[in-house]
C-alpha positions as CSV (number, residue, x, y, z in Angstrom):
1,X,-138.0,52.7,-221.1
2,X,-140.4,50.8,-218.8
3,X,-140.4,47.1,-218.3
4,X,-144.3,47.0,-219.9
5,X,-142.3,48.7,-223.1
6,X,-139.7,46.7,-223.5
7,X,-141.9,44.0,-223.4
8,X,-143.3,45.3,-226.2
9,X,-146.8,44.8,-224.4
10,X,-150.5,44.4,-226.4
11,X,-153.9,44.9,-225.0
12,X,-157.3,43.9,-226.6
13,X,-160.3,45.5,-226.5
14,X,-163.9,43.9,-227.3
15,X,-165.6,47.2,-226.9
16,X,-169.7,46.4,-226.4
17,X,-169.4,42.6,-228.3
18,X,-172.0,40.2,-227.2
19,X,-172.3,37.0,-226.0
20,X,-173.5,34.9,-228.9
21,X,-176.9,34.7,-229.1
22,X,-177.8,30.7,-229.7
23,X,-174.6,29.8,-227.8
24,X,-174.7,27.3,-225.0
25,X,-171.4,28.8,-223.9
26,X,-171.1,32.1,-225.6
27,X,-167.9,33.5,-227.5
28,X,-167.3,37.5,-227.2
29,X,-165.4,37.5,-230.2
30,X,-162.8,40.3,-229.8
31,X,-161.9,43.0,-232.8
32,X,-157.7,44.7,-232.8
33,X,-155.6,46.1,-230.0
34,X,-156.6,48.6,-228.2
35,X,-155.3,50.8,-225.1
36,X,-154.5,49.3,-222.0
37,X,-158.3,49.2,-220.3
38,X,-158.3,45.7,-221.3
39,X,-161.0,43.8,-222.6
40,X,-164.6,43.3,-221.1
41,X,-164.9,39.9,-219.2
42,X,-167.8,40.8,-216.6
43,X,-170.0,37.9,-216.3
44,X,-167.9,35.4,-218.3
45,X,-166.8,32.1,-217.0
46,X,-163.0,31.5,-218.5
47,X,-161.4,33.3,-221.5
48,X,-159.2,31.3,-223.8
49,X,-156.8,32.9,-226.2
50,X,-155.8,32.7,-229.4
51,X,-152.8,29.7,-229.8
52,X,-149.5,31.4,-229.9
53,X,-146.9,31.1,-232.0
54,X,-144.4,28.0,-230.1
55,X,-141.2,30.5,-230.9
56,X,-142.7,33.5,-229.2
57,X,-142.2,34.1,-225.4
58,X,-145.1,33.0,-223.2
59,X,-148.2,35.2,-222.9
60,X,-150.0,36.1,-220.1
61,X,-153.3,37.7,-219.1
62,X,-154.8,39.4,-216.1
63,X,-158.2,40.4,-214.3
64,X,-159.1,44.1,-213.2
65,X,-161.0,43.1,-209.7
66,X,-162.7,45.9,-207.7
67,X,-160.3,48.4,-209.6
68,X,-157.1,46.4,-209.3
69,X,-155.2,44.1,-212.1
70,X,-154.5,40.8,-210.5
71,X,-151.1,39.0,-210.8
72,X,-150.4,37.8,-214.6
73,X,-151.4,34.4,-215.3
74,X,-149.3,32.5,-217.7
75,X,-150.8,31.2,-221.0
76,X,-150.7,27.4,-222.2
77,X,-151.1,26.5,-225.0
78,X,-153.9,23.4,-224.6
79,X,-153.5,20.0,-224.4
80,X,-156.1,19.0,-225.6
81,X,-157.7,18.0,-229.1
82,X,-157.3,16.4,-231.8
83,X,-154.0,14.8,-233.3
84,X,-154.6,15.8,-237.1
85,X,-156.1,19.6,-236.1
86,X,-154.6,21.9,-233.1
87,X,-156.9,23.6,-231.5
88,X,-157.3,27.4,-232.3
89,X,-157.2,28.4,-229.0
90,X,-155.1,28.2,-225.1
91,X,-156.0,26.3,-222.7
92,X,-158.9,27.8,-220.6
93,X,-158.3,30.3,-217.9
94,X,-160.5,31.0,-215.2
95,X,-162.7,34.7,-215.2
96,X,-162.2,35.7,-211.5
97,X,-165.5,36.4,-209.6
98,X,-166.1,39.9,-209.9
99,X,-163.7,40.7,-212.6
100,X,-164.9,42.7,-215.4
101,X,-161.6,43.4,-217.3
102,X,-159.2,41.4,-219.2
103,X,-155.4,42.6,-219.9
104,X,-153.3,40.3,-222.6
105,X,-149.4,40.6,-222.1
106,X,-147.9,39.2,-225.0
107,X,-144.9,39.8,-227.3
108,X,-147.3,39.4,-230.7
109,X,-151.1,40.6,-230.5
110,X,-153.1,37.6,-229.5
111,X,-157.3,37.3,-229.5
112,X,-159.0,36.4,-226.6
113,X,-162.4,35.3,-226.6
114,X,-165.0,35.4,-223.3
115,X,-166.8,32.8,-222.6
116,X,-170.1,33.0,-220.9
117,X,-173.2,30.6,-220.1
118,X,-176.1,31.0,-222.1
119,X,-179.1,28.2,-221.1
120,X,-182.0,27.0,-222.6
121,X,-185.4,26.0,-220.7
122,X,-184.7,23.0,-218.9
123,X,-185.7,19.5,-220.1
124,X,-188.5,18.0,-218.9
125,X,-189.2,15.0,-221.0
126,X,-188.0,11.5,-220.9
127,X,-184.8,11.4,-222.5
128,X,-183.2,8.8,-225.0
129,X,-180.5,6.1,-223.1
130,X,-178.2,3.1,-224.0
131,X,-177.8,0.7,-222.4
132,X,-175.2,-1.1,-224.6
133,X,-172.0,-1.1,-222.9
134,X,-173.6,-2.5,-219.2
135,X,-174.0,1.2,-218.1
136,X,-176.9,3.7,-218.6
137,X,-175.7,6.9,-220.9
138,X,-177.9,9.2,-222.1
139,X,-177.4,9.3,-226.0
140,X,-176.5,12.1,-227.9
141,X,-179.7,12.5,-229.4
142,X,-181.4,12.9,-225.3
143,X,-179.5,15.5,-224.5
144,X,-180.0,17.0,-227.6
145,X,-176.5,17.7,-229.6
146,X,-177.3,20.1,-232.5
147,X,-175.9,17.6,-235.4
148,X,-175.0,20.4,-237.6
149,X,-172.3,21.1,-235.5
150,X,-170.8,17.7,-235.9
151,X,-168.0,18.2,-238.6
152,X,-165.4,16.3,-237.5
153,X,-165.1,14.4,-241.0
154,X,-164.4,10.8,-241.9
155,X,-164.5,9.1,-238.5
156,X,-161.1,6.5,-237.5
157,X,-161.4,3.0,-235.3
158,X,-159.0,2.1,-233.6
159,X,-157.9,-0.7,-231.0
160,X,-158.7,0.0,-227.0
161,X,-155.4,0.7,-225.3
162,X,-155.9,2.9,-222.3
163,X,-158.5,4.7,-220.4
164,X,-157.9,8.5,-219.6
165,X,-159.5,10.4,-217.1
166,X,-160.3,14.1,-217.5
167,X,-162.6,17.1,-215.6
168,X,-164.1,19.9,-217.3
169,X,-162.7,22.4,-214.7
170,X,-164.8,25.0,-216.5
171,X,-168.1,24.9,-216.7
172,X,-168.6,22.9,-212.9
173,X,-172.0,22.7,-213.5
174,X,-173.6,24.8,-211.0
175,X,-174.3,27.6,-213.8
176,X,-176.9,25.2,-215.5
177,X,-180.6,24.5,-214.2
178,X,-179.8,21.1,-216.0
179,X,-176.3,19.5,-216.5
180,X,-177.5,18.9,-220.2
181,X,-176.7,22.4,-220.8
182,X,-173.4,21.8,-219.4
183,X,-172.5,18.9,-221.6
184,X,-173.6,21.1,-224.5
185,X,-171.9,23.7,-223.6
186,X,-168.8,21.4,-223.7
187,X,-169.5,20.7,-227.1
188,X,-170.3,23.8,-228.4
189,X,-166.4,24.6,-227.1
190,X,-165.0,21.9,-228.8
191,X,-166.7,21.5,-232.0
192,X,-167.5,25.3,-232.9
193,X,-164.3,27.4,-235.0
194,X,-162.5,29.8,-234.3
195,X,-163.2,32.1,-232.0
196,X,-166.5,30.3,-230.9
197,X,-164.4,27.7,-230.0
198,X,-161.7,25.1,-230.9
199,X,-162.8,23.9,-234.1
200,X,-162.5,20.3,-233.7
201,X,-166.3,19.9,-235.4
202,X,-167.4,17.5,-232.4
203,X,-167.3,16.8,-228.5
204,X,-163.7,15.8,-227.7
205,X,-164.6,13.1,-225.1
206,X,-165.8,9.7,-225.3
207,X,-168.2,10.2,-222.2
208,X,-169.3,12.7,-219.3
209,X,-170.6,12.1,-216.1
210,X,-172.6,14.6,-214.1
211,X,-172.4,15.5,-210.3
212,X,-175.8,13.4,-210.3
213,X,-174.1,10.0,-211.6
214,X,-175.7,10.7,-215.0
215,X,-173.3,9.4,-217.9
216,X,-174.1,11.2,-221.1
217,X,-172.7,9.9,-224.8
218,X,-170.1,12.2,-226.0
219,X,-167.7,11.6,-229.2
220,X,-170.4,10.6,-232.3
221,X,-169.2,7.1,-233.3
222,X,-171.5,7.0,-236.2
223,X,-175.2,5.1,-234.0
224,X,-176.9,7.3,-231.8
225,X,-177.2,4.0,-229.4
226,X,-173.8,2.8,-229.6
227,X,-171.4,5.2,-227.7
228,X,-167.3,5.2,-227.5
229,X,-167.4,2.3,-229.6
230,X,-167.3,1.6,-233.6
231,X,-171.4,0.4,-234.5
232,X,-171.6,-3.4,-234.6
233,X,-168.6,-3.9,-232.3
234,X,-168.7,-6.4,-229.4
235,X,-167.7,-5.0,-226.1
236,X,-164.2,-8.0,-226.1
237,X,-160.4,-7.3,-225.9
238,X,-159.4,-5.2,-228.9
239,X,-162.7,-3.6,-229.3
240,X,-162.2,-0.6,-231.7
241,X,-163.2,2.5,-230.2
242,X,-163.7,6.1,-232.3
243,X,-161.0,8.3,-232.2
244,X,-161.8,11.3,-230.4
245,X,-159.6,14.4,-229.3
246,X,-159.4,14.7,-225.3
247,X,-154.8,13.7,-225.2
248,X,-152.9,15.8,-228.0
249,X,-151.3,13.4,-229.5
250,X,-152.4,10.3,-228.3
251,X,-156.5,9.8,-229.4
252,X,-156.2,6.5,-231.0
253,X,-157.0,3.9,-229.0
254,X,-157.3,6.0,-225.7
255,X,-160.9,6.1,-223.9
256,X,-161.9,9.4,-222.8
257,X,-163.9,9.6,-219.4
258,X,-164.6,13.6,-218.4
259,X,-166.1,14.3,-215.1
260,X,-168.2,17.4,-215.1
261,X,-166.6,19.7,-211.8
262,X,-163.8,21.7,-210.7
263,X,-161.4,18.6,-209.1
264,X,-158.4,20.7,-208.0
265,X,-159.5,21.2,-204.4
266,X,-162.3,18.8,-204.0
267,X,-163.4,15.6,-204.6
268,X,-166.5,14.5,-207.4
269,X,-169.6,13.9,-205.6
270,X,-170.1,10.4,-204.5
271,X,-173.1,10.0,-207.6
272,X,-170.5,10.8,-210.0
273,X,-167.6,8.4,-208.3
274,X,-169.9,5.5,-208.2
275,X,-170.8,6.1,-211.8
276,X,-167.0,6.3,-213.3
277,X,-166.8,3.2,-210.9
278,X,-169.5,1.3,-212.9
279,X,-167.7,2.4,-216.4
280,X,-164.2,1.6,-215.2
281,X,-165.4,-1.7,-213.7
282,X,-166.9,-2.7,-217.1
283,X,-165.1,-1.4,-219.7
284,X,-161.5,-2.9,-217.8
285,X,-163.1,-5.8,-217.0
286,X,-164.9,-6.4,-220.8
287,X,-161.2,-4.8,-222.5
288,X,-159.1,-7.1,-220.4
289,X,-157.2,-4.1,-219.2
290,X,-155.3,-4.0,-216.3
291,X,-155.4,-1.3,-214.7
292,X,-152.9,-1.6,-211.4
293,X,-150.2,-2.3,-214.6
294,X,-148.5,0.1,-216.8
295,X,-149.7,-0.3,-220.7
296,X,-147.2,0.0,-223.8
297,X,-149.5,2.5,-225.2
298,X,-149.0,3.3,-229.4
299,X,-150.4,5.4,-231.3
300,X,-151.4,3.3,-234.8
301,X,-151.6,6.6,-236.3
302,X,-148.2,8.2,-235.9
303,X,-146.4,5.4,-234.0
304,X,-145.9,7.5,-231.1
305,X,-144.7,5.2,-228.1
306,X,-144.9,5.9,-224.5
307,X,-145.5,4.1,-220.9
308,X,-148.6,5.2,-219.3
309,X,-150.8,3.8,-216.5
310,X,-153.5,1.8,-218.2
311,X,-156.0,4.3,-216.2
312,X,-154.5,7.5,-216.2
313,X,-155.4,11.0,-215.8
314,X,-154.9,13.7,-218.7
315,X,-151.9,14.8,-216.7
316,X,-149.7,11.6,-217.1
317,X,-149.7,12.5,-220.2
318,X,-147.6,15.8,-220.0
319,X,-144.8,14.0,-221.7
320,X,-147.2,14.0,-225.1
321,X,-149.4,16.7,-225.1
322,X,-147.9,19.2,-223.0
323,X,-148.5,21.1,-219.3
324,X,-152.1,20.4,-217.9
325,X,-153.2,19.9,-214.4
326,X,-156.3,17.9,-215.8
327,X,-158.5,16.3,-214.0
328,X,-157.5,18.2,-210.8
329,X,-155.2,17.5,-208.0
330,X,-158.2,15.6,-205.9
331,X,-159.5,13.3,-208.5
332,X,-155.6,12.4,-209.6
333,X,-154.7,11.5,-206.4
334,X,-157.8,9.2,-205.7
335,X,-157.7,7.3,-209.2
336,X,-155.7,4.7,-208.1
337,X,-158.7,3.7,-205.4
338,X,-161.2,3.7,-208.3
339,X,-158.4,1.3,-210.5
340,X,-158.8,-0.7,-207.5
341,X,-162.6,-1.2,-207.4
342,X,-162.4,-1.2,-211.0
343,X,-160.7,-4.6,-210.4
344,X,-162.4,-6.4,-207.5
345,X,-165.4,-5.4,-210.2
């Protein structure tokens, strides 16, 4: 018996399914196992699979390249989302350039879907920007969220507590003719079900920042002018923020900031720096957070306690929401410089 069978090894096949049509990113939504030619990736950007079962061993998936299957690439299941709904599908994993099929290695048959950009014409109008917080973000309405989408349900306030730190890896913005698309595309990911997307019914993050410096509104608080924060609030120490879904486990209270880029190998651009400086700088400052000291971070929802640097990336969180190397090995390193600006203000 070969190694493959006693395995007990699955393959998927999509056969000719298309990208989505109206999709910013679009799903190939894939049918039942099939032989082992894999599935159909060419021209996608990352392919996330199906969550698997925590009991079952690890799966694993590889790329067909110029006629040869790459190395396997382990599976994980993501950590990110919300803390009430698990998210439907794996972490994202990279489509090699030039790959145009996808092999799934797993002990039970798991559904990959293929993720591929779709844009729209770019924007060429003025565009709707709030100026609330200190800092210029484009709201949600300027770069033009698609509302219906939004079905998160009843929003939750909580507390400020911690700032967290995150990159989108995948898309890096270079597919886009305007990094509106890419925030869109973001959010189509998140909020869309299963297998469009995670099914979280709304943008996991509380902001984005663009190579350019531009800061966009993310997470719907519930005012179109009023992001990260609940409407009416004053910008003061124990300012309630919505609950969003960028650290499994540990939303409440916990800022997410997600740099648009790729961040394991090199840095943001310097636009995009000096913007998360300006937001760090204000919100720490405004929140009376401290962010050269460690922060007794709990979770009001399910009294989850941990010690975490009061501006952390999504990786000091491991301990919570499991293996991620989020926001990338460059960005991590130089947070602790941007904490430092953050406090000279």
């Amino acid at each position: 018996m070969t190694q493959h069978n006693r395995l007990r090894r699955r393959t998927l096949l999509t056969g000719a399914a298309a990208v989505a049509a109206t999709g910013w990113l679009g799903a190939r939504a894939l049918a039942d196992a099939a032989p082992a030619e894999g599935t159909d990736c060419h021209g996608g950007l990352f392919t996330a699979v199906r969550q698997p079962d925590q009991a079952a061993s690890p799966a694993s998936v590889r790329f067909r390249v110029a006629g040869a299957w790459s190395d396997p690439v382990q599976v994980h299941r993501t950590a990110h989302g919300r803390d009430d709904r698990p998210g439907k599908l794996s972490e994202i994993i990279p489509v090699p350039a030039g790959a145009d099929r996808l092999d799934v290695i797993s002990e039970t048959a798991l559904v990959p879907s293929v993720f591929a950009p779709v844009t729209a014409q770019p924007f060429r109008t003025a565009v709707s920007t709030s100026y609330a917080w200190g800092f210029p973000a484009v709201t949600r309405s300027g770069w033009g969220a698609d509302e219906s989408l939004m079905t998160w349900g009843e929003p939750e306030y909580a507390p400020a507590q911690v700032i967290t730190v995150h990159h989108t890896q995948i898309p890096t913005g270079r597919e886009y003719d305007d990094y509106r698309d890419a925030v869109t595309g973001v959010y189509r990911f998140h909020a869309l079900p299963d297998p469009d997307g995670q099914g979280w019914g709304d943008l996991g993050y509380h902001l984005m920042i663009d190579p350019n410096g531009v800061i966009y509104s993310a997470r719907h608080t519930g005012a179109d002018d009023s992001p990260i924060f609940k409407p009416g609030a004053d910008l003061r120490p124990g300012a309630e923020i919505i609950t969003a879904g960028h650290v499994r486990g540990a939303n409440s209270g916990n800022i997410g900031i997600c740099l648009i880029g790729d961040f394991t190998s090199t840095l943001p651009s310097k636009p995009a720096l000096h913007s998360l400086d300006t937001v760090l700088t204000r919100l720490c400052s405004a929140l009376a957070l401290n962010p050269f000291a460690p922060t007794n971070y709990t979770n009001p929802t399910t009294g989850l306690t941990t010690t975490i640097p009061t501006v952390a990336g999504h990786r000091d969180w491991q301990s919570v929401c499991g293996e991620t190397t989020c926001p990338g090995d460059f960005l991590h390193t130089i947070l602790p410089l941007l904490t430092a600006l953050s406090q000279l203000g």
